[in-house]
C-alpha positions in Angstrom: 100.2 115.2 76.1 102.1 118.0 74.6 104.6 116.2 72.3 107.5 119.1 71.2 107.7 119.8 67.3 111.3 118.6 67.5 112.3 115.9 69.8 115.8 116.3 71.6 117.2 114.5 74.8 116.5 117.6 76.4 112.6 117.6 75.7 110.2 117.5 78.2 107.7 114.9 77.2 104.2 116.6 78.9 102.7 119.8 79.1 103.9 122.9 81.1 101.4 122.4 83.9 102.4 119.1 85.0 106.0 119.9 86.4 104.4 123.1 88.0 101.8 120.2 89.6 105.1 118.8 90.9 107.1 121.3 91.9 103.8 122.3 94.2 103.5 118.8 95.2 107.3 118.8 96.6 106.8 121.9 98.8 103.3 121.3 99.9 104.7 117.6 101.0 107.8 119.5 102.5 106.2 121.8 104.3 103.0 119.7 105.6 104.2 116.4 106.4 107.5 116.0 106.2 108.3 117.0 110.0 105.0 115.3 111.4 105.4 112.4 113.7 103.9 109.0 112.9 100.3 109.4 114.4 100.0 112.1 111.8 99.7 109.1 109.1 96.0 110.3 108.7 97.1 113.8 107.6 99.5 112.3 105.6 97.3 110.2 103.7 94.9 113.0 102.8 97.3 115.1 101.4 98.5 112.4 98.9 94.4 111.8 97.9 94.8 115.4 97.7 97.1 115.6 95.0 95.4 112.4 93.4 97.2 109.4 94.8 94.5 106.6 95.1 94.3 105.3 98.9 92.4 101.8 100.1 91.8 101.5 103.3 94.8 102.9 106.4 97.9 102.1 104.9 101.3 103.7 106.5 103.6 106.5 104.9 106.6 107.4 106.8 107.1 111.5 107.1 110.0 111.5 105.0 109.4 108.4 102.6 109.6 110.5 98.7 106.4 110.1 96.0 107.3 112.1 92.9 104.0 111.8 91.0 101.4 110.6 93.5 98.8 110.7 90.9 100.4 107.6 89.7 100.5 105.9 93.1 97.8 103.4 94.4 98.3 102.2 98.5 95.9 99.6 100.0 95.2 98.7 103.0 98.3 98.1 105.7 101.0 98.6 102.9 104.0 100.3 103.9 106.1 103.1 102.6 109.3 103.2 104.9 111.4 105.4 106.1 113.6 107.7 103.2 111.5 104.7 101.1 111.6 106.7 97.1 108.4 105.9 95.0 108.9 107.5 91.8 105.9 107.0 89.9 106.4 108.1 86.6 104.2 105.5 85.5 101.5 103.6 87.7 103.2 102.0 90.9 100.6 99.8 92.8 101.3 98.7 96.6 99.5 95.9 97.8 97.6 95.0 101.0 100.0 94.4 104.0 103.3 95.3 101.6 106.0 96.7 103.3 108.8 98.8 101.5 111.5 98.8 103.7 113.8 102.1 104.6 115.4 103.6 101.3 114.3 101.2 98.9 113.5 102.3 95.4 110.5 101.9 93.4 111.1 103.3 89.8 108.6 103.2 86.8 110.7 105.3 84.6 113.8 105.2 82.4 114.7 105.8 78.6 114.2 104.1 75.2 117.8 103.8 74.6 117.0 102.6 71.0 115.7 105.7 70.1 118.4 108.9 69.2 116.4 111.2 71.0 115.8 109.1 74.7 112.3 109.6 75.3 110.7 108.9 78.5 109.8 105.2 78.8 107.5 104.2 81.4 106.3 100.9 82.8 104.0 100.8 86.1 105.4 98.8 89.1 102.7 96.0 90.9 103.5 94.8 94.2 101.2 92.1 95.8 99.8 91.6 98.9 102.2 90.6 101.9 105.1 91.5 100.2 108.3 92.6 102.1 110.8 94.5 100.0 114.1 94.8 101.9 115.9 98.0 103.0 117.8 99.4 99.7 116.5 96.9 97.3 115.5 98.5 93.5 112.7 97.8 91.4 112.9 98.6 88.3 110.0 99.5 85.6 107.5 97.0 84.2 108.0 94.3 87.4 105.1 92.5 88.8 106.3 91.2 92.3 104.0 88.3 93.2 101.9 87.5 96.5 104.0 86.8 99.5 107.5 87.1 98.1 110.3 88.4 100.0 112.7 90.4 98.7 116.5 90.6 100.5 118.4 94.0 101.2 120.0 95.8 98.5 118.8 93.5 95.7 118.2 94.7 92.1 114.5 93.2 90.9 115.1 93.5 87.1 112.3 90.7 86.1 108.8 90.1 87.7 108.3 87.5 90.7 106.4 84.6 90.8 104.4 84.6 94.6 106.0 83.2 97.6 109.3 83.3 96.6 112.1 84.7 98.3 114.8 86.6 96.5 117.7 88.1 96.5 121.0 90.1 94.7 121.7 91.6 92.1 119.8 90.9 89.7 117.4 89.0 92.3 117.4 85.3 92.2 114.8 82.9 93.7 116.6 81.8 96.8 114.2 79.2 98.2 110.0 79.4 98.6 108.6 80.9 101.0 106.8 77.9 102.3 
């Protein structure tokens, strides 16, 4: 990792060629999938394990669900990315069998050490279960584990990992009631 000789909020914390990687990503993406219908999943998938996302299995990404950094991402079997669903993997995000992201919800393993002057990039991978439902808006932020089975509600915030079969909900998500 190329680490600058004087660290500023304005340093970019990797080497040259990885936002080039990116930027090549975003119009390769753009220009190949993102106006493909459905039964183009296939063609979808392969361009993700093309630019190094790990794929298990047929698992489903909508035409115009965002990856930034699919080298970071890992989809397995029947898991879902929705419709205008964002996965921005700056660190590892992991999508279990039969997970569904709903439409424009947000998976983010990014932010900033706030403690530090400087703000470096702080990131903390995202692991979502198997069977998991994460509701249309919701936000996950870095470091979360979301448990087996658990159901997240619309728009919530998930600021702490989830135990399984538990279904949540606000902001910040609260165990409503068990699944079962």
């Amino acid at each position: 990792m190329h680490i600058p000789a004087k660290l500023t909020r304005y340093s970019i914390p990797w080497s040259r060629r990885r936002p080039l990687l990116q930027m090549c990503w975003e119009l390769v993406w753009f220009l190949s999938c993102v106006w493909t219908p459905k039964p183009f999943n296939p063609w979808r998938l392969l361009v993700l394990r093309l630019f190094g996302a790990t794929v298990y299995g047929c698992p489903f990404v909508h035409q115009r669900a965002r990856v930034d950094h699919p080298w970071n991402l890992t989809l397995y079997h029947r898991a879902c990315l929705g419709d205008r669903a964002h996965a921005y993997c700056l660190g590892e995000v992991e999508v279990g069998p039969g997970a569904c992201v709903a439409q424009e919800a947000y998976l983010c393993s990014g932010t900033h050490d706030f403690s530090a002057h400087h703000w470096p990039l702080a990131t903390r991978p995202i692991s979502i279960g198997a069977d998991v439902f994460i509701g249309a808006r919701a936000f996950v932020l870095p470091g979360v584990t979301i448990g087996n089975g658990v159901v997240v509600g619309a728009c919530s915030v998930v600021t702490r990992s989830i135990d399984p079969f538990q279904i949540v909900a606000g902001n910040p998500a609260r165990p409503v009631r068990s699944v079962w």
